[in-house]
C-alpha positions as CSV (number, residue, x, y, z in Angstrom):
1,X,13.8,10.6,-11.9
2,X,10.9,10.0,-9.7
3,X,8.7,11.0,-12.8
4,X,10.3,8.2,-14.7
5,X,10.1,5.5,-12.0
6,X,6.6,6.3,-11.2
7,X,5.2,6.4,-14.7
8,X,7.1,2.7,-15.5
9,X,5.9,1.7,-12.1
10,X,2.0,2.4,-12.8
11,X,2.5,0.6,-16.3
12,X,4.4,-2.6,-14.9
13,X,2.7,-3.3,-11.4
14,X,1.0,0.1,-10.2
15,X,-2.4,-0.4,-11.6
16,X,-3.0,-3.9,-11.1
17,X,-1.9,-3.5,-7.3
18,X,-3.7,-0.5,-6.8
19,X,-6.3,-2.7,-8.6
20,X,-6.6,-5.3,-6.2
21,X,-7.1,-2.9,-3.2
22,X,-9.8,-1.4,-5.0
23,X,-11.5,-4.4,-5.1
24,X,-10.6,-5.2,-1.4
25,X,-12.0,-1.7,-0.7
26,X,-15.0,-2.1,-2.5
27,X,-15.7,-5.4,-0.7
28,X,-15.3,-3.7,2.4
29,X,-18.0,-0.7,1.6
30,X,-20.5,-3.4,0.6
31,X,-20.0,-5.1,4.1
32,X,-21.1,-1.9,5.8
33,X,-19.0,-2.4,9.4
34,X,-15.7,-2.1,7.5
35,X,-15.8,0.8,5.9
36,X,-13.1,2.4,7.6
37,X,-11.3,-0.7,6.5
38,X,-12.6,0.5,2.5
39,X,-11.3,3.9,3.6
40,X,-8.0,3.1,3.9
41,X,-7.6,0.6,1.6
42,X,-8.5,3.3,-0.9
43,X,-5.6,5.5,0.5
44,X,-3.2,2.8,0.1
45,X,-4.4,2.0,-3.8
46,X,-3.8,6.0,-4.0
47,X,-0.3,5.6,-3.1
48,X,0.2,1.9,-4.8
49,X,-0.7,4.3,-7.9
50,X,2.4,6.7,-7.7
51,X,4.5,5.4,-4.5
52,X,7.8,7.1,-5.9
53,X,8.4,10.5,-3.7
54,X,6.2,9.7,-1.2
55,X,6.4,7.6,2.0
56,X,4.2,6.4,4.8
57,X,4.9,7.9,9.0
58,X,2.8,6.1,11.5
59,X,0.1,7.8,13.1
60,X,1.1,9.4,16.7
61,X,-3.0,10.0,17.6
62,X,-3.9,5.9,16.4
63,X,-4.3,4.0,19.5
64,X,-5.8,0.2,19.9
65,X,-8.1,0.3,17.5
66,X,-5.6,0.5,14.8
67,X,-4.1,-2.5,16.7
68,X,-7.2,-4.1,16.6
69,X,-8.3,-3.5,13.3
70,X,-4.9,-4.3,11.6
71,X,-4.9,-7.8,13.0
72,X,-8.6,-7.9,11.3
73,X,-7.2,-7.0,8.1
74,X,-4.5,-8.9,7.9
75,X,-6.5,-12.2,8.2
76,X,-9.1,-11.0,5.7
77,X,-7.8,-8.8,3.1
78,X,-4.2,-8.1,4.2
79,X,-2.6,-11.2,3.6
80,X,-3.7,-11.4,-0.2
81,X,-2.3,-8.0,-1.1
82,X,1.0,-8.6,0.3
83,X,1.3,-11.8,-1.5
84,X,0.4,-9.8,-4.4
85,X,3.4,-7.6,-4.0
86,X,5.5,-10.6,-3.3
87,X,4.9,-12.2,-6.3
88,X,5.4,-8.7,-8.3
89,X,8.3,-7.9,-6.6
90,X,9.9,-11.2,-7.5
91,X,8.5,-10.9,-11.2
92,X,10.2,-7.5,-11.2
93,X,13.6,-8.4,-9.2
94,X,14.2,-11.1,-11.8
95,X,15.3,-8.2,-14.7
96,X,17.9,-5.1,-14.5
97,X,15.6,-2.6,-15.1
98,X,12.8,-3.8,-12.7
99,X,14.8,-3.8,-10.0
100,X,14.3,-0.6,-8.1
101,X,10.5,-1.4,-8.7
102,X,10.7,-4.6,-7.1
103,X,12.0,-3.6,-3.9
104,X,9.4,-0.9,-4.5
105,X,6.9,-3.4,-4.0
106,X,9.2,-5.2,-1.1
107,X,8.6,-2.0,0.5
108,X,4.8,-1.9,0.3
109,X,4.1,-5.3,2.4
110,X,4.2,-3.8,5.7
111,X,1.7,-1.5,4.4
112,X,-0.5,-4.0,2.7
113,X,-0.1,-6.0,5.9
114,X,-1.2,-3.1,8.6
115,X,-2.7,0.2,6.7
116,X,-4.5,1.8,9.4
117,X,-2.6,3.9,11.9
118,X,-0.5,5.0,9.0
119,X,-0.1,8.4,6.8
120,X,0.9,9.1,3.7
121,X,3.7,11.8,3.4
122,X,6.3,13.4,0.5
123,X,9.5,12.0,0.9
124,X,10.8,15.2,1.2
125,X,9.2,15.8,5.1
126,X,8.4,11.9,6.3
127,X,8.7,13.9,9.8
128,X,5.8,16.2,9.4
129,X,3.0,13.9,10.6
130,X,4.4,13.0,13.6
């Protein structure tokens, strides 16, 4: 089933998200101090890509600068991205089918909103990072 979900998911929403944080990383990488900023947006487009069976833990080892740099990216890049999954989540919320995929995308805000400090896991051990 998570087959399914993920392969409709990359055809409705999952490339044009994972689109847009391309693009976000990209602009990072050209503005040299915030690579790690690039870095992680590039993670996140990873798992905007094929989110089904996979979650995110926080990080035990990130410390202020996670803090620091969240608050960053939510003023410059964050904010834009979650709008982006607001609006697709809403798009996707209004049919039957694109339901599941819409809360999907509900469920990828607070990761848009604060990516570093986090780790992408299988859904089958979301305990293993920490």
């Amino acid at each position: 089933m998570r087959f399914i979900l993920n392969i409709v998911w990359l055809v409705l929403c999952g490339l044009w998200m994972a689109l847009g944080y391309v693009v976000a990383a990209l602009i990072c990488f050209v503005l040299i101090v915030t690579i790690p900023f690039g870095i992680a947006s590039l993670r996140i487009a990873a798992y905007a890509l094929w989110p089904f069976g996979r979650t995110t833990v926080e990080r035990r080892d990130a410390g202020a600068g996670s803090l620091i740099g969240n608050v960053i990216w939510v003023i410059f890049a964050g904010w834009w991205l979650a709008l982006g999954h607001i609006v697709t989540g809403i798009a996707l919320c209004v049919t039957i089918i694109g339901i599941p995929l819409g809360i999907a995308n509900f469920k990828l805000i607070p990761v848009s909103l604060m990516p570093l400090g986090r780790e992408i896991v299988p859904s089958d051990r979301p305990f293993a990072a920490r």
